[in-house]
Structure formats: C-alpha cells, structure tokens
Backbone as JSON Lines, residues from 0, in Angstrom:
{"i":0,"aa":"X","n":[107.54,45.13,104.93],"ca":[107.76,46.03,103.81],"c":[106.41,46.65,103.48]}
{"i":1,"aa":"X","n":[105.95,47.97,103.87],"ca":[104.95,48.5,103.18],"c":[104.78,48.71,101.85]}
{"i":2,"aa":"X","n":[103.48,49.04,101.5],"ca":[103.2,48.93,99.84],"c":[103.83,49.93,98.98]}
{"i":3,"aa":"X","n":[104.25,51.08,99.86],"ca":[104.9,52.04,98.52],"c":[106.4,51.47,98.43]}
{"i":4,"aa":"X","n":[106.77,50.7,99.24],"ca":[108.09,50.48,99.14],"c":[108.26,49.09,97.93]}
{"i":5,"aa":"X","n":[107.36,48.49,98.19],"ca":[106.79,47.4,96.93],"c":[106.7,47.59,96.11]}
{"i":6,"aa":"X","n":[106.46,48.86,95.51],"ca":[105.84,49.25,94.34],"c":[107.06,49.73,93.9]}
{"i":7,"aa":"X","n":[108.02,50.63,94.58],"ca":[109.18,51.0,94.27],"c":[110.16,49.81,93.76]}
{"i":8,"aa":"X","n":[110.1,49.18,94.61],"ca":[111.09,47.55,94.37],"c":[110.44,46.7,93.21]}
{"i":9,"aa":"X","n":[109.03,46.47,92.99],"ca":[108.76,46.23,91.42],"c":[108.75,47.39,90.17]}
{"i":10,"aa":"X","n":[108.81,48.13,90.8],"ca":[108.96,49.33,89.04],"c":[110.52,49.2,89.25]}
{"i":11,"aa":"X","n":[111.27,49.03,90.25],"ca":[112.92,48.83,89.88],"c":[113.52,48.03,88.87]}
{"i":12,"aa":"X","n":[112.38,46.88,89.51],"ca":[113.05,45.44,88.9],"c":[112.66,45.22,87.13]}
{"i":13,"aa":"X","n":[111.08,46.13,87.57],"ca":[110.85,46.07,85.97],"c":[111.56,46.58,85.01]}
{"i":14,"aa":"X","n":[112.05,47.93,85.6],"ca":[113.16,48.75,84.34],"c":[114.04,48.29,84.14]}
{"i":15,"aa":"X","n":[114.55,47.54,85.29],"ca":[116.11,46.59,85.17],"c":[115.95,45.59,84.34]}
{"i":16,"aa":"X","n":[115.03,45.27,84.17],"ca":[114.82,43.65,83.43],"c":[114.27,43.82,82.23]}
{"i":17,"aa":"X","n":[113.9,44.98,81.44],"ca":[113.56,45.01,80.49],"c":[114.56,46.19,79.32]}
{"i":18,"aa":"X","n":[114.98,45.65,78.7],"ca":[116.01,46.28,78.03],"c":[115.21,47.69,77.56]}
{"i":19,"aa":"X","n":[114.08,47.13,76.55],"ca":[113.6,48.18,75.81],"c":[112.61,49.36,76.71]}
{"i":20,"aa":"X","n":[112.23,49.27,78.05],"ca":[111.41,50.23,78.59],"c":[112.99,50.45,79.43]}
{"i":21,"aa":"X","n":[114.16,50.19,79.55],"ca":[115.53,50.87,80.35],"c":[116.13,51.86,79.37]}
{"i":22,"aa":"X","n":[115.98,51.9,77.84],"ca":[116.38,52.63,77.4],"c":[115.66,53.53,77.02]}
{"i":23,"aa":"X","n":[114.11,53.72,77.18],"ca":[113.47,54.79,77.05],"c":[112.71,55.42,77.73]}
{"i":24,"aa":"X","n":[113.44,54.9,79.44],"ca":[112.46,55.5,80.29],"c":[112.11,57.08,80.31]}
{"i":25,"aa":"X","n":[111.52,57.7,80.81],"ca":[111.23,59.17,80.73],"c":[111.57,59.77,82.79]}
{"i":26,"aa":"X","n":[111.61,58.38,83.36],"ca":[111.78,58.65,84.63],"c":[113.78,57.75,85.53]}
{"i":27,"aa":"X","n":[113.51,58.41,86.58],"ca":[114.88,57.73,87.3],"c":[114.65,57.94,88.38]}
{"i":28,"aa":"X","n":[114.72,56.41,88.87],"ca":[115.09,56.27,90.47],"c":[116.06,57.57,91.47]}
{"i":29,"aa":"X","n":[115.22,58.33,92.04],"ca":[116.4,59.17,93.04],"c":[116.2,58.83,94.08]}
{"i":30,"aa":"X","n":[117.2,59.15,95.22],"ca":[116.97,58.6,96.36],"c":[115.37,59.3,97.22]}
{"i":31,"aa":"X","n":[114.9,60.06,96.53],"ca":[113.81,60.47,97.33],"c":[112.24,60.08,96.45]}
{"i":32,"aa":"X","n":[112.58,59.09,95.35],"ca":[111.7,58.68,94.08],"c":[111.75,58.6,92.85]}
{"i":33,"aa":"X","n":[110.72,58.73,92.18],"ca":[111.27,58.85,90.98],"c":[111.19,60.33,90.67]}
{"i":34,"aa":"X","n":[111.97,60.36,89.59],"ca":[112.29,62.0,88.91],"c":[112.47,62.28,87.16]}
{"i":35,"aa":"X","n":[111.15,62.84,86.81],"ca":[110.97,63.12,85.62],"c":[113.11,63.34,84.91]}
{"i":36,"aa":"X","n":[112.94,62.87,83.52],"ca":[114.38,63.26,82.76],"c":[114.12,63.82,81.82]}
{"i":37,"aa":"X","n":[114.69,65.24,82.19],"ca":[114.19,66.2,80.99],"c":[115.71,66.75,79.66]}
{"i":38,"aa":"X","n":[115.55,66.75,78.74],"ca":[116.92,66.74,77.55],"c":[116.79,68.04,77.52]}
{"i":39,"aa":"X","n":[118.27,68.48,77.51],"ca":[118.49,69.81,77.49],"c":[118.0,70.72,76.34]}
{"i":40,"aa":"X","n":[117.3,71.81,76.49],"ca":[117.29,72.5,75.35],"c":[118.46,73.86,74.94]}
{"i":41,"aa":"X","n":[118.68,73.08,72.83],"ca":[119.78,74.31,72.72],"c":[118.77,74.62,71.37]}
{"i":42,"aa":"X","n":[119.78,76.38,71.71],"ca":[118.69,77.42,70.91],"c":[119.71,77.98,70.31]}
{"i":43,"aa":"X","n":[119.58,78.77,69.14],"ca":[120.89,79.11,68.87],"c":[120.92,80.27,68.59]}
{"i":44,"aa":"X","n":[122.1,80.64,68.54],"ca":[122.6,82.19,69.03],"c":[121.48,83.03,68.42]}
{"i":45,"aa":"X","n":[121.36,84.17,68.57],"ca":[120.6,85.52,68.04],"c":[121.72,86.24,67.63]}
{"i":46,"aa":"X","n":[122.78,86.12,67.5],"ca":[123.77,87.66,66.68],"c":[124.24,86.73,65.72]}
{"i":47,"aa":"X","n":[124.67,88.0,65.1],"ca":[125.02,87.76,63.79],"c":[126.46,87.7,63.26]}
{"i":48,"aa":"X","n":[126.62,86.7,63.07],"ca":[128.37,86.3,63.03],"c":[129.37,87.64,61.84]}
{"i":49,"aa":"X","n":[130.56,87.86,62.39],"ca":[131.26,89.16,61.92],"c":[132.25,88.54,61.17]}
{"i":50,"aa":"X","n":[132.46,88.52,59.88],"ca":[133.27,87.6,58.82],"c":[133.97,88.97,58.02]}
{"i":51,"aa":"X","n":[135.3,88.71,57.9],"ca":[136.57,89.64,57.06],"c":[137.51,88.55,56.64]}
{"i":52,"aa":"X","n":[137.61,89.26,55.25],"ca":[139.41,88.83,54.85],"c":[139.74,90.02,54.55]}
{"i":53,"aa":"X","n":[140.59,91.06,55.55],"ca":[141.55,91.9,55.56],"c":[142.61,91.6,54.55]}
{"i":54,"aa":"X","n":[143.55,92.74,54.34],"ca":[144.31,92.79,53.32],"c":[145.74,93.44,54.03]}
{"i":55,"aa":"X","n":[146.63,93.6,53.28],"ca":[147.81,94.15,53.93],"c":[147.42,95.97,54.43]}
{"i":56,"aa":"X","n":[147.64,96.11,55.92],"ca":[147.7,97.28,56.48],"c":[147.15,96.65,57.63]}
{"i":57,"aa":"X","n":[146.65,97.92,58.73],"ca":[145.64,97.68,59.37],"c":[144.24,98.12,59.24]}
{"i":58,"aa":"X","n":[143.43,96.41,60.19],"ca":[141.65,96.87,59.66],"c":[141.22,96.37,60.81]}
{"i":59,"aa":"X","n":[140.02,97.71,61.13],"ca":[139.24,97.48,62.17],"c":[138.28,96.99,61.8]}
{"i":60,"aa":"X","n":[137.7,95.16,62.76],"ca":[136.36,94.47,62.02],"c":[135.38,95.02,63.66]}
{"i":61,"aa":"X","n":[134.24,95.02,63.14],"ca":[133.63,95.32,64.18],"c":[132.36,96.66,64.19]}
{"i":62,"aa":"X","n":[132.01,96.89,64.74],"ca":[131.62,95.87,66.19],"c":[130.12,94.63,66.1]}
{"i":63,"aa":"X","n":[130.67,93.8,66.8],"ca":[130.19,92.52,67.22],"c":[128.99,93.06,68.13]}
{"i":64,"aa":"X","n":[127.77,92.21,68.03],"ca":[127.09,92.4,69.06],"c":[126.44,91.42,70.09]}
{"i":65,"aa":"X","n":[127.33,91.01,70.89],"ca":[127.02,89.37,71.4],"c":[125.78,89.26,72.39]}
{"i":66,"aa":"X","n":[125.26,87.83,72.09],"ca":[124.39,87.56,73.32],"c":[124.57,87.37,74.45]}
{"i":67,"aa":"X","n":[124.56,87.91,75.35],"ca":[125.12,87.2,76.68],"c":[125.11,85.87,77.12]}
{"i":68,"aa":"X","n":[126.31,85.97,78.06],"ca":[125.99,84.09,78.3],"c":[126.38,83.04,77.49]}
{"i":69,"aa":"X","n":[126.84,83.34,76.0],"ca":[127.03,82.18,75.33],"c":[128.78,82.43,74.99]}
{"i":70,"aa":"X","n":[129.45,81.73,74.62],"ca":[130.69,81.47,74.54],"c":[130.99,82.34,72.96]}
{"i":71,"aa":"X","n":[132.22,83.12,72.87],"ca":[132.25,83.91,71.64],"c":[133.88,83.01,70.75]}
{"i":72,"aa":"X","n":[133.6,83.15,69.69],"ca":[134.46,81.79,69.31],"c":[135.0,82.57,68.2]}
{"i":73,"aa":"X","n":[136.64,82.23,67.91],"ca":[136.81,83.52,66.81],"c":[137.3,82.23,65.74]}
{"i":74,"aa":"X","n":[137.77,82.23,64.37],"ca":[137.95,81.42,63.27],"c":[139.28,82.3,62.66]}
{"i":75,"aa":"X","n":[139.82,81.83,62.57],"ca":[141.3,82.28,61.74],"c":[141.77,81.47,60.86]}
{"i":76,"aa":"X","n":[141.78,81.82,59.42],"ca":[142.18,80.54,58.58],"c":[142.56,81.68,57.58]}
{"i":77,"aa":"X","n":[143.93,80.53,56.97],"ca":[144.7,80.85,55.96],"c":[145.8,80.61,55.75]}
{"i":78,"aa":"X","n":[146.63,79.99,55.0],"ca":[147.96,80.21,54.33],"c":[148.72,81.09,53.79]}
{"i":79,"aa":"X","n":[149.84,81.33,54.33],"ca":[151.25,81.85,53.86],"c":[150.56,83.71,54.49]}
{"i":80,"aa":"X","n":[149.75,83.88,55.54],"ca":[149.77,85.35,55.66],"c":[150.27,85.66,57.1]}
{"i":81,"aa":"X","n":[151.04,86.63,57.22],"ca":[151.44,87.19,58.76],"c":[150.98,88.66,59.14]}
{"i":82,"aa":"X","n":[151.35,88.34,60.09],"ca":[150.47,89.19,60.85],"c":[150.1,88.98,62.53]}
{"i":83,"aa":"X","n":[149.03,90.17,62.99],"ca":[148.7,89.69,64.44],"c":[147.39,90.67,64.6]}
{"i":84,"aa":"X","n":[146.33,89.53,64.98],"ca":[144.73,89.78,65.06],"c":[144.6,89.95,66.22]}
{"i":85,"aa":"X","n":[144.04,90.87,66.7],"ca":[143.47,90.6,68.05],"c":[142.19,91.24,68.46]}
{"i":86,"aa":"X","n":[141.5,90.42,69.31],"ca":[140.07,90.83,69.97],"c":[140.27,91.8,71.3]}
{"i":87,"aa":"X","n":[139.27,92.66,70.92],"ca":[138.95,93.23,72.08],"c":[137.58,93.82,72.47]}
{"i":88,"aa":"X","n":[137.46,94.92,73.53],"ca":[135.95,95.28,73.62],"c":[136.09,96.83,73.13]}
{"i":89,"aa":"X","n":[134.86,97.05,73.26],"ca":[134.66,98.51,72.95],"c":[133.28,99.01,73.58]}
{"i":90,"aa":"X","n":[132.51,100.14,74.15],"ca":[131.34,100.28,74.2],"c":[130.79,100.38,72.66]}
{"i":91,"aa":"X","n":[129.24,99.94,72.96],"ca":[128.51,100.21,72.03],"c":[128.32,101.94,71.59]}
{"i":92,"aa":"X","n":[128.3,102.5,72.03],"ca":[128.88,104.07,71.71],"c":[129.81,104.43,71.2]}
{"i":93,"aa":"X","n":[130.52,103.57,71.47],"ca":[132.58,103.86,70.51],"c":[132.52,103.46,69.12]}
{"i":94,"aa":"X","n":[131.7,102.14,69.02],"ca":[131.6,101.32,68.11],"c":[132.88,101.13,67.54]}
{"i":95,"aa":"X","n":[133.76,100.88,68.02],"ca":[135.19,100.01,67.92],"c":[136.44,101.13,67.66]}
{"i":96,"aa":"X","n":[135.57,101.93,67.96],"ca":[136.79,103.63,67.95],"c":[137.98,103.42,68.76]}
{"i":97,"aa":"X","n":[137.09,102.94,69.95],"ca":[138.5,102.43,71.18],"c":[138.42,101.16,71.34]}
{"i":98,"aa":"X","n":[139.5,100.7,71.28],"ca":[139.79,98.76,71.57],"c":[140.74,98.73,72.84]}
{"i":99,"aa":"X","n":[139.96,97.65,73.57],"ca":[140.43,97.61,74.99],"c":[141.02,96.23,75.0]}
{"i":100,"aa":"X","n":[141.91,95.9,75.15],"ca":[142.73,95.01,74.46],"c":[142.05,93.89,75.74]}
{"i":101,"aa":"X","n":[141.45,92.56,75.57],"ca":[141.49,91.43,76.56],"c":[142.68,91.05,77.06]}
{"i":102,"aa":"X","n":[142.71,90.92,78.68],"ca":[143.66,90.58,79.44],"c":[143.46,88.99,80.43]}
{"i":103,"aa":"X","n":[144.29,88.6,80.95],"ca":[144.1,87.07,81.79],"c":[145.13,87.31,82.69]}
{"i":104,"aa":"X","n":[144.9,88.34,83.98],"ca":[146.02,88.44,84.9],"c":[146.99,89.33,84.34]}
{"i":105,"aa":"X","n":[146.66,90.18,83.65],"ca":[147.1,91.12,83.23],"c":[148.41,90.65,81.96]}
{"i":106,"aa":"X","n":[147.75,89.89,81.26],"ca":[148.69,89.3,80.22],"c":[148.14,89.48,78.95]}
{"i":107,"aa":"X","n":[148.1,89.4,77.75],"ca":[147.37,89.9,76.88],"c":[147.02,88.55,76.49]}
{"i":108,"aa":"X","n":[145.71,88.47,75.98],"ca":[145.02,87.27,75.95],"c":[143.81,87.79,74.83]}
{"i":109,"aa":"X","n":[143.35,86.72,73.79],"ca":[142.88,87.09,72.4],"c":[143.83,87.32,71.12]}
{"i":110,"aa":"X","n":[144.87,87.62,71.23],"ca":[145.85,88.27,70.28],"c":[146.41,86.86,69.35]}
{"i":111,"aa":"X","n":[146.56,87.16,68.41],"ca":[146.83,85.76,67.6],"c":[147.83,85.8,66.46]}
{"i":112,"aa":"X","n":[148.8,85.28,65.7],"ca":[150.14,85.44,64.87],"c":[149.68,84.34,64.13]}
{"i":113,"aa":"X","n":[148.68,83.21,63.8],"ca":[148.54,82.02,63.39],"c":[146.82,81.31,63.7]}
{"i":114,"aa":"X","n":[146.64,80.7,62.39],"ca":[145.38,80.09,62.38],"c":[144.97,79.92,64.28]}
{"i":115,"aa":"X","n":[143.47,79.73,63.94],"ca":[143.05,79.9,65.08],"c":[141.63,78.92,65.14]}
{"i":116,"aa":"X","n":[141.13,78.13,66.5],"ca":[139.6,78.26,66.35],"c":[139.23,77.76,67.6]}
{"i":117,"aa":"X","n":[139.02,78.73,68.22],"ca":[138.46,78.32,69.87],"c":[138.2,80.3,70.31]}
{"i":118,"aa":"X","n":[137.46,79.71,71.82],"ca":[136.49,80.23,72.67],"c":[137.82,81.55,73.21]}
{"i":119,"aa":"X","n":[137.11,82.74,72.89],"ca":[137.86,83.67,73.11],"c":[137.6,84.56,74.42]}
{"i":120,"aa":"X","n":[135.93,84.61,74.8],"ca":[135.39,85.22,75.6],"c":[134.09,84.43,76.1]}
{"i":121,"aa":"X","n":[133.12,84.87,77.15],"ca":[131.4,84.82,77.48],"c":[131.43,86.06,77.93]}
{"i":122,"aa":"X","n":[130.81,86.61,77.04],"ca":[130.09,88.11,77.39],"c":[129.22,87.96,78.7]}
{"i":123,"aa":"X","n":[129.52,88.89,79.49],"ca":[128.61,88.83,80.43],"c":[128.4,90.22,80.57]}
{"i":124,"aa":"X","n":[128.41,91.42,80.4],"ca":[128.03,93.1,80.41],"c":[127.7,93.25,79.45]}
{"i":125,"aa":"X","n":[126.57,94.39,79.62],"ca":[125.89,94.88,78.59],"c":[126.59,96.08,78.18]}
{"i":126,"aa":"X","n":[125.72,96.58,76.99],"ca":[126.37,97.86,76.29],"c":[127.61,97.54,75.26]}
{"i":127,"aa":"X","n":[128.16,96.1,75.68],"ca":[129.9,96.59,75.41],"c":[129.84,95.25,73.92]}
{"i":128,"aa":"X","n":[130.66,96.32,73.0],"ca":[130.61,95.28,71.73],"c":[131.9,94.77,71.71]}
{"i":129,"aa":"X","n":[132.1,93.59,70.87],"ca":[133.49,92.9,70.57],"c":[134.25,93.69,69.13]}
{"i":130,"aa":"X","n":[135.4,93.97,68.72],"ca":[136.35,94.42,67.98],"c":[136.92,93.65,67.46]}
{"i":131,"aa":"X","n":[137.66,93.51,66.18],"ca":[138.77,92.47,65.72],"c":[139.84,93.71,65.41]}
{"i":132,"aa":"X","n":[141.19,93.67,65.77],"ca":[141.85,94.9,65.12],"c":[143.08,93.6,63.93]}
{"i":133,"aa":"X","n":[143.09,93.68,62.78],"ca":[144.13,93.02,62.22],"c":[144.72,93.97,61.53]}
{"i":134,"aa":"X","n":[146.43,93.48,61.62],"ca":[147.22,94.18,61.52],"c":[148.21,93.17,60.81]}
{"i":135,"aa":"X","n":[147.95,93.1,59.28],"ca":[148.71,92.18,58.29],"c":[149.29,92.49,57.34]}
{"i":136,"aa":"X","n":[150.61,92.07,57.74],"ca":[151.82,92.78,56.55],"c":[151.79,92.02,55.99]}
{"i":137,"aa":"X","n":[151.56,90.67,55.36],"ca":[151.2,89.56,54.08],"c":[150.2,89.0,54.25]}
{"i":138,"aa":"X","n":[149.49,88.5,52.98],"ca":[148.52,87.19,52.78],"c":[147.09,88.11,53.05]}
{"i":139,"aa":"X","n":[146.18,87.38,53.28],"ca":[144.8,87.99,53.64],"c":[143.93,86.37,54.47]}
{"i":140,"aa":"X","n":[144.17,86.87,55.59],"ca":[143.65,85.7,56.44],"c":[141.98,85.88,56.14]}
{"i":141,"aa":"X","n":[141.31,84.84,56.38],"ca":[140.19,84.59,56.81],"c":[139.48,84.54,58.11]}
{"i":142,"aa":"X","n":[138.5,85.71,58.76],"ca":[138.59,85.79,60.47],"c":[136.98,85.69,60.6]}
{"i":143,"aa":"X","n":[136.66,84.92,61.08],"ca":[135.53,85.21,61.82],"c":[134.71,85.23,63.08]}
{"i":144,"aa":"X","n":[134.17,85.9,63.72],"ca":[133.68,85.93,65.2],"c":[132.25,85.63,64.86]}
{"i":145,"aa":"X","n":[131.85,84.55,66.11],"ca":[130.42,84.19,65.92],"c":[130.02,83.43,67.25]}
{"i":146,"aa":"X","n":[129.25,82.85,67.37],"ca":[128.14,82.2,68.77],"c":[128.03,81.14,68.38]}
C-alpha cells in the first residue's frame, strides 16, 4: 500500500469515526479524492412582484417584467368571486395591448376559474413581458405574479 493511499484510508477512517468533524466536514471522498462541498447560493429575484384586486368587468394587470431563468408563480386568493384569470405574454412594446394566451400542446394552459398558487411559467426570451387578463363577473379576487 503506498503512502497516498494511507493517507486516504486514515483521513477516511478519521471522518468516519468522529461524529463531530463527519458533520462538518467542508470536504468528500470522490472516487478520484477528495472534493471541496460548496452550499448553494440563492439570490433573490430582481423584479418586482405585480399585485391586483380587480373588480367586476374586465382588467388588464400588467406588464410583468421577469428575470430570466427563475420560475414565475401566480397567487389567486379569495372567496365567493367568479370568474376566469389568465396569464399570458406580450412584447415589451405592446405592453399588454396584445395577450398571447400560454399554451401546453396546444391546450390552453395558465387560465384559472378558482384560487390558485403554483409555477405558471420560466421565462426564458427576452423583450417579452407577462399579462394577467381577469375577467370577473363577482367578488374581487386577490392575484398576484411574482419570482
């Protein structure tokens, strides 16, 4: 057994055998050595979250201006109101003049009749902003789009 392989087989045994340097090592055995463990860094969004309580008719919220890359998450809350919200895109030039309705295989996808709170989109093109179009014949929901 040569010496780097020794050295490997006692720094093993040491991390194994010692509770308190196993739970704070900064390194890990890989098969080709050891390998620095680095904790992910989170940063948080740069735009600025788009918040409405619409009223009975229709209302265009918008436009959104997302960061790329990060997951766009819409919030729908409220009692006793109906209706049907839906996301879409628009260029930043339209600024929500035209709404391009989101599709999934050509199905309409974003559109909502009932509380809501999950991942609607990840922007990945530039130029192009997000829209809310609500269209509520009772109540006044609570909507918001954010990062």
């Amino acid at each position: 057994m040569n010496m780097l392989a020794r050295a490997g087989l006692l720094l093993s045994v040491l991390f194994a055998s010692s509770p308190a340097l196993a739970q704070h090592a900064t390194t890990s055995l890989a098969p080709a050595g050891f390998a620095p463990e680095y904790a992910p860094v989170v940063v948080a969004a740069t735009s600025t979250a788009l918040t409405a309580t619409p009223v009975t008719g229709t209302t265009m919220l918008g436009p959104f201006n997302p960061q790329l890359g990060r997951d766009l998450r819409i919030i729908i809350k409220g009692t006793g109101w109906a209706g049907t919200i839906t996301v879409g895109t628009s260029t930043k030039a339209e600024a929500c003049s035209t709404l391009n309705a989101l599709t999934v295989a050509g199905q309409p996808w974003g559109s909502y009749t009932g509380n809501a709170n999950e991942v609607v989109d990840t922007p990945t093109l530039d130029n192009i902003v997000y829209c809310v179009q609500a269209v509520i014949a009772s109540g006044s929901p609570s909507i918001t789009v954010r990062q």
